[in-house]
SEFIZA-3560 file (N, C-alpha, C; in Angstrom, 3 decimals):
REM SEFIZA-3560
<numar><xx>11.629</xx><yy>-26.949</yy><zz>-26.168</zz><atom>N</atom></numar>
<numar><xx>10.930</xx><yy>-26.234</yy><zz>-25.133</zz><atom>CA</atom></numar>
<numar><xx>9.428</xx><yy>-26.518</yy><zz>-25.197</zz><atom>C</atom></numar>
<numar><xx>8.728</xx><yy>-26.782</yy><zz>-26.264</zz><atom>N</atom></numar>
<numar><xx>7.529</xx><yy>-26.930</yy><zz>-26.349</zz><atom>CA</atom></numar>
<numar><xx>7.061</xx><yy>-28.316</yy><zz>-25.988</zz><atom>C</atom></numar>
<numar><xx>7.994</xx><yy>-28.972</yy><zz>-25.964</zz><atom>N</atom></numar>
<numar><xx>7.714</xx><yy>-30.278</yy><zz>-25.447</zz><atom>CA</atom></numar>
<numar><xx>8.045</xx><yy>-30.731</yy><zz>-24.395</zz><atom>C</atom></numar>
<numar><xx>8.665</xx><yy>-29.774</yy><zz>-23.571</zz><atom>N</atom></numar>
<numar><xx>8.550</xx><yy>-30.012</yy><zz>-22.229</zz><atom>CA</atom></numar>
<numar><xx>7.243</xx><yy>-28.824</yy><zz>-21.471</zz><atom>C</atom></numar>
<numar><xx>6.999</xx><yy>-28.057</yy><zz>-21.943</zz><atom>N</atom></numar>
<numar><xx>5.615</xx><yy>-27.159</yy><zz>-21.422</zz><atom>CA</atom></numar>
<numar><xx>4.484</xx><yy>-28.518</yy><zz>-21.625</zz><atom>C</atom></numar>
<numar><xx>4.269</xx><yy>-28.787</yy><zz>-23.114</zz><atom>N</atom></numar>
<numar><xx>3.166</xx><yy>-29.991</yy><zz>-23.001</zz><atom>CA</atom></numar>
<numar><xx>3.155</xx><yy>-30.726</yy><zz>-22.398</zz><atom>C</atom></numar>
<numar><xx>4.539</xx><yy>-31.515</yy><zz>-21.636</zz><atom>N</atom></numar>
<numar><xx>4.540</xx><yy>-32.261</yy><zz>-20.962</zz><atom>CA</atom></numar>
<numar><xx>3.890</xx><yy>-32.356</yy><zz>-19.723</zz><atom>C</atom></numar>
<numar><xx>3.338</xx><yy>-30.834</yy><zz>-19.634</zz><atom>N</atom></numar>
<numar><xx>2.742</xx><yy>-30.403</yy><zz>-18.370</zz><atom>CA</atom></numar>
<numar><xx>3.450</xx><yy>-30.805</yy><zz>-16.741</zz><atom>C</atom></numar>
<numar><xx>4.730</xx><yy>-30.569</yy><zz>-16.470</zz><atom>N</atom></numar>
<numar><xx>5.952</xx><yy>-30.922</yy><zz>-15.598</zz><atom>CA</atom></numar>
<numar><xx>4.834</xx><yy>-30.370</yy><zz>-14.461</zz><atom>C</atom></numar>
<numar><xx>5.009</xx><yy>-30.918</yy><zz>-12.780</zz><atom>N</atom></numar>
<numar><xx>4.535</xx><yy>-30.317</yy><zz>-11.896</zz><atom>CA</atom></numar>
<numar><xx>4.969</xx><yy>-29.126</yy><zz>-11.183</zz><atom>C</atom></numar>
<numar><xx>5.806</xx><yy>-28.317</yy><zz>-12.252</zz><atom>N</atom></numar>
<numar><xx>6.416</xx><yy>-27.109</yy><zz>-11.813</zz><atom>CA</atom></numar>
<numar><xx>6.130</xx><yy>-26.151</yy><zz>-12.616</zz><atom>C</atom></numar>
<numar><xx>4.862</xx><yy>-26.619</yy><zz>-13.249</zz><atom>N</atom></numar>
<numar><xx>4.176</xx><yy>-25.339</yy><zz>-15.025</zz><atom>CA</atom></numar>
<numar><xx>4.062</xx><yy>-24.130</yy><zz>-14.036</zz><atom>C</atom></numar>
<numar><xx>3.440</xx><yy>-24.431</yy><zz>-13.546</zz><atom>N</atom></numar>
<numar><xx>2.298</xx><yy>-23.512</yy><zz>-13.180</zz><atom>CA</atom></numar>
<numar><xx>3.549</xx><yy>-22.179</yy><zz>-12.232</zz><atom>C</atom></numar>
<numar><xx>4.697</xx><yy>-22.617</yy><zz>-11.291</zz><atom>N</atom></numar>
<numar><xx>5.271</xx><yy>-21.892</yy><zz>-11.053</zz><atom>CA</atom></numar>
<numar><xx>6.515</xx><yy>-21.342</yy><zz>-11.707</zz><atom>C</atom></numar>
<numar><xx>6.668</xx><yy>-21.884</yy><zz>-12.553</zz><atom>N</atom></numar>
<numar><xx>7.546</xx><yy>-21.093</yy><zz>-13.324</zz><atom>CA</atom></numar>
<numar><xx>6.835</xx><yy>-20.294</yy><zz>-14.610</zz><atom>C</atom></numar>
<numar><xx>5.450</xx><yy>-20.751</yy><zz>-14.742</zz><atom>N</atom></numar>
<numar><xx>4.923</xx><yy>-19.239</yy><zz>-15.400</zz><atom>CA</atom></numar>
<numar><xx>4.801</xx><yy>-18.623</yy><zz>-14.915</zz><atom>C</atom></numar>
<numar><xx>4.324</xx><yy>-18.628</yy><zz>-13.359</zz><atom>N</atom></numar>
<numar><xx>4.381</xx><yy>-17.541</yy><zz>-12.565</zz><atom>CA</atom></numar>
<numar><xx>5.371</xx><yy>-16.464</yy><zz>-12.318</zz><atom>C</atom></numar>
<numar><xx>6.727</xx><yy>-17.166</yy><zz>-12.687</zz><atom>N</atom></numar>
<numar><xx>7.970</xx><yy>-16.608</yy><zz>-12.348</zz><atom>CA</atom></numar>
<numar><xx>8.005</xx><yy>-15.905</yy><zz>-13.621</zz><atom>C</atom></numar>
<numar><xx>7.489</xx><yy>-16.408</yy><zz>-14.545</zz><atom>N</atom></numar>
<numar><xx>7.752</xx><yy>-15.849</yy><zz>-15.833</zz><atom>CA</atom></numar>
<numar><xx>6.951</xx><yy>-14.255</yy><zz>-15.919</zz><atom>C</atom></numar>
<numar><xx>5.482</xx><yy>-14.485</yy><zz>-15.382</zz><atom>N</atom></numar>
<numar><xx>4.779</xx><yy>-13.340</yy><zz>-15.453</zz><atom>CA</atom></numar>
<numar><xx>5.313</xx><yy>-11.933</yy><zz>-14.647</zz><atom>C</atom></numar>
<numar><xx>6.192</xx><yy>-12.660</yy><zz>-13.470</zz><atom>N</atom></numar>
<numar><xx>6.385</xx><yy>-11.648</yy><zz>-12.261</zz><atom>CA</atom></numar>
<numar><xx>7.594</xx><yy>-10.694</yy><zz>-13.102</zz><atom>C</atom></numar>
<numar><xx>8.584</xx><yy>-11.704</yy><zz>-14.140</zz><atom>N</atom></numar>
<numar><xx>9.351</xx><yy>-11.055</yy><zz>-14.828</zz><atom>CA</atom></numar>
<numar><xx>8.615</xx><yy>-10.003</yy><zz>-15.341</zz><atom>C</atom></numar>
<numar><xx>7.794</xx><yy>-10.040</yy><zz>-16.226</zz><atom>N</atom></numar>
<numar><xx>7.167</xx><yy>-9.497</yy><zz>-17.710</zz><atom>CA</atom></numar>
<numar><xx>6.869</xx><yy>-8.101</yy><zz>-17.078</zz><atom>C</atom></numar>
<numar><xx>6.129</xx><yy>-8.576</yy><zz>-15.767</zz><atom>N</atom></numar>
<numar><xx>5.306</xx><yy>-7.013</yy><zz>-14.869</zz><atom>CA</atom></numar>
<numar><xx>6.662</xx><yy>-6.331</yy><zz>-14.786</zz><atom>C</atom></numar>
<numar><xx>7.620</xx><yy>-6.644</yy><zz>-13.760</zz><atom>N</atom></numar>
<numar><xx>8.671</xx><yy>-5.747</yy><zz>-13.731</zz><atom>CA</atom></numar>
<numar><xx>9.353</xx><yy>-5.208</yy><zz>-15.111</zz><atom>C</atom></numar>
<numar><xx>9.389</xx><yy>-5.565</yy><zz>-16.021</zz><atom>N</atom></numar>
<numar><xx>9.924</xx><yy>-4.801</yy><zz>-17.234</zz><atom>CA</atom></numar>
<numar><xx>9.154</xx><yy>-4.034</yy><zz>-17.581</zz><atom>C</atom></numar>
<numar><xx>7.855</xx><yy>-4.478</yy><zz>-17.601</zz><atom>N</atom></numar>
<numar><xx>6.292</xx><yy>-3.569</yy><zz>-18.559</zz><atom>CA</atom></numar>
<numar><xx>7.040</xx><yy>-1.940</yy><zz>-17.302</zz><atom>C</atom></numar>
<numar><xx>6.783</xx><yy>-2.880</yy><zz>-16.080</zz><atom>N</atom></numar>
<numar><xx>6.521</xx><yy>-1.338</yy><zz>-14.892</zz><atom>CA</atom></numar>
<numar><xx>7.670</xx><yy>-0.537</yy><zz>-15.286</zz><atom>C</atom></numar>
<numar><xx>9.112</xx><yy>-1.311</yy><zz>-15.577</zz><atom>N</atom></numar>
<numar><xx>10.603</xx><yy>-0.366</yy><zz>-16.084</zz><atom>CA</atom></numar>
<numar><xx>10.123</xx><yy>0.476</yy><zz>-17.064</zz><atom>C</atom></numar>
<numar><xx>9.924</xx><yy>-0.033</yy><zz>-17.922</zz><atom>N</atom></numar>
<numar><xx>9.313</xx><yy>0.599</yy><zz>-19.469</zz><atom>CA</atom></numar>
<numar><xx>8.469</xx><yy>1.881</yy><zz>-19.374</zz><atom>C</atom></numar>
<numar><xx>7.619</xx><yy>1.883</yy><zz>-18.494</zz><atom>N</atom></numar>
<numar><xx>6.365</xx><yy>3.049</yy><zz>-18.304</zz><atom>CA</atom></numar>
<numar><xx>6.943</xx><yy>3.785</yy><zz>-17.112</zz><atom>C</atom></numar>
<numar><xx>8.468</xx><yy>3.865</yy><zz>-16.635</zz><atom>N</atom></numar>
<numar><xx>9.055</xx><yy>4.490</yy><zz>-15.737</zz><atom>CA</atom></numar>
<numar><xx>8.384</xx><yy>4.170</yy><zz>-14.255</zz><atom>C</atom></numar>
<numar><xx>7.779</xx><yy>3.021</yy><zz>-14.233</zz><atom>N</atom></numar>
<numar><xx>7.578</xx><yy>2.619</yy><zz>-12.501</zz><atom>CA</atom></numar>
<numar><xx>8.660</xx><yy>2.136</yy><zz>-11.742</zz><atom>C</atom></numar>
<numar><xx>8.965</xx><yy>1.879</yy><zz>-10.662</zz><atom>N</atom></numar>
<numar><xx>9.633</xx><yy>1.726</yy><zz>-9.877</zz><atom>CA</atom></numar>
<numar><xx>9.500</xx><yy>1.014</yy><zz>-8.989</zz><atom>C</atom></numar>
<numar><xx>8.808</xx><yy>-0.117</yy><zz>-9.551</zz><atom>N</atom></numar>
<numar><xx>8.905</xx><yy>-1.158</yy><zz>-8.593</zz><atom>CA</atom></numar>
<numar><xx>9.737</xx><yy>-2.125</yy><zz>-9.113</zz><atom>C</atom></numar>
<numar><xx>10.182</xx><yy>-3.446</yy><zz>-8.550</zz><atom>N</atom></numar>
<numar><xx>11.069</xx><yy>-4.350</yy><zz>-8.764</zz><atom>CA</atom></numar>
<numar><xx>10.453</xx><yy>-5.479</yy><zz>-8.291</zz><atom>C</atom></numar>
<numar><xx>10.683</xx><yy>-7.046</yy><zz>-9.306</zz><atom>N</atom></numar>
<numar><xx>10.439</xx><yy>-8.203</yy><zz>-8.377</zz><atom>CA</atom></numar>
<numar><xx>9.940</xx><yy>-8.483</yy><zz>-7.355</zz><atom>C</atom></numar>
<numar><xx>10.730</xx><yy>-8.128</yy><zz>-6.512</zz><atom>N</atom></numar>
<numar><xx>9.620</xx><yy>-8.510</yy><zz>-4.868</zz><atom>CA</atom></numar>
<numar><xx>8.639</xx><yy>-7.522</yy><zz>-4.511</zz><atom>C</atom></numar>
<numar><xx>9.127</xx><yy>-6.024</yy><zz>-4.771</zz><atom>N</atom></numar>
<numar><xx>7.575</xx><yy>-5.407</yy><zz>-4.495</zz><atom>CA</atom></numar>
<numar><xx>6.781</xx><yy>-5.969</yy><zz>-4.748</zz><atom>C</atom></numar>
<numar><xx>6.717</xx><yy>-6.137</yy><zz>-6.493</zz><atom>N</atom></numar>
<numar><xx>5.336</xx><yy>-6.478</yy><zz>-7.286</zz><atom>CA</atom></numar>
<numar><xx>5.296</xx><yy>-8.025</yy><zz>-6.888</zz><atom>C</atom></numar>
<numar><xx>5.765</xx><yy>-8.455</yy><zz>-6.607</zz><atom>N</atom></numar>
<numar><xx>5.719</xx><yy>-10.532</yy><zz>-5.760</zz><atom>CA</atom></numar>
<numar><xx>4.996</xx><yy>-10.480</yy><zz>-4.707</zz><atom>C</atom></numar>
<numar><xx>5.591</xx><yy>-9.717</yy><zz>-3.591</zz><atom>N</atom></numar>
<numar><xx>4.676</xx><yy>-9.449</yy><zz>-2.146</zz><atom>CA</atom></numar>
<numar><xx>3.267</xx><yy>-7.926</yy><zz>-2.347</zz><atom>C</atom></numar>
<numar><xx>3.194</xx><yy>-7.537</yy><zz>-3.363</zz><atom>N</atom></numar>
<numar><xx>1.619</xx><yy>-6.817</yy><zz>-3.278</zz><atom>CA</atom></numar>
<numar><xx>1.147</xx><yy>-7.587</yy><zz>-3.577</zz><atom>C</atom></numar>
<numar><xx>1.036</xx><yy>-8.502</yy><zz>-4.718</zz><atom>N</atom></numar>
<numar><xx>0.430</xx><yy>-9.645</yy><zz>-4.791</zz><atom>CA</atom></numar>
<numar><xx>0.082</xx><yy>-10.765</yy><zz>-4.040</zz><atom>C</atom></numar>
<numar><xx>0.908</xx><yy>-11.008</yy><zz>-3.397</zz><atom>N</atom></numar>
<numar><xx>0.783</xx><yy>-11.883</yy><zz>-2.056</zz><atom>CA</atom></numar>
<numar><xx>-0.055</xx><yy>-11.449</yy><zz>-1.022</zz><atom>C</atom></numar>
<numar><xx>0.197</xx><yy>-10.380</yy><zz>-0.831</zz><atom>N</atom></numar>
<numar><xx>-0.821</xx><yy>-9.302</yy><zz>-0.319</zz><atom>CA</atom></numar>
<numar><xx>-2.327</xx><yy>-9.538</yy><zz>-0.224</zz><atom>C</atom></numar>
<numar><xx>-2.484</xx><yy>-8.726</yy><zz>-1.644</zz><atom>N</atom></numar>
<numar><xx>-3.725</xx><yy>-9.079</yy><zz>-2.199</zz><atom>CA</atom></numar>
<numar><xx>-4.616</xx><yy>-10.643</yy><zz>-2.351</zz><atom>C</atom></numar>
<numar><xx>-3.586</xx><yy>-11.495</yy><zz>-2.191</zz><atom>N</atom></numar>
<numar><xx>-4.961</xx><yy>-12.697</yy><zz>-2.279</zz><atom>CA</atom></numar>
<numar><xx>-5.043</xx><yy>-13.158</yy><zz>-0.781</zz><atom>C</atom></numar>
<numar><xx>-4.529</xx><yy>-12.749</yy><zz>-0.274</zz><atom>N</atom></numar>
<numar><xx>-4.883</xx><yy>-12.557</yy><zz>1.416</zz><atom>CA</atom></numar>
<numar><xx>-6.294</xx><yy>-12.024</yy><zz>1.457</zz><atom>C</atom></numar>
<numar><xx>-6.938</xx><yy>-10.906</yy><zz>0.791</zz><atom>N</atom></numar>
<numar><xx>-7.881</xx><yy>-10.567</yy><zz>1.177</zz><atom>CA</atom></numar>
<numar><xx>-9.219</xx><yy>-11.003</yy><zz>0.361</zz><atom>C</atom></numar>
//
């Protein structure tokens, strides 16, 4: 695995993304929020709109 991240593939950058969008939805499960995946995907999307 580490040697394909170094490899720096032209798909890094969105599948950490995918990775982070995971991490938020568990952190938010964990602290009893209630959002899911696409909420927290499209506020974000949202937000760099402005």
């Amino acid at each position: 695995m580490d040697d394909l991240v170094r490899a720096q593939p032209p798909w890094l950058g969105c599948w950490r993304d995918r990775l982070a969008l995971k991490s938020a939805a568990v952190a938010d499960r964990i602290f009893d929020g209630t959002e899911d995946e696409n909420n927290l995907r499209d506020t974000r999307a949202i937000d760099r709109r402005g």
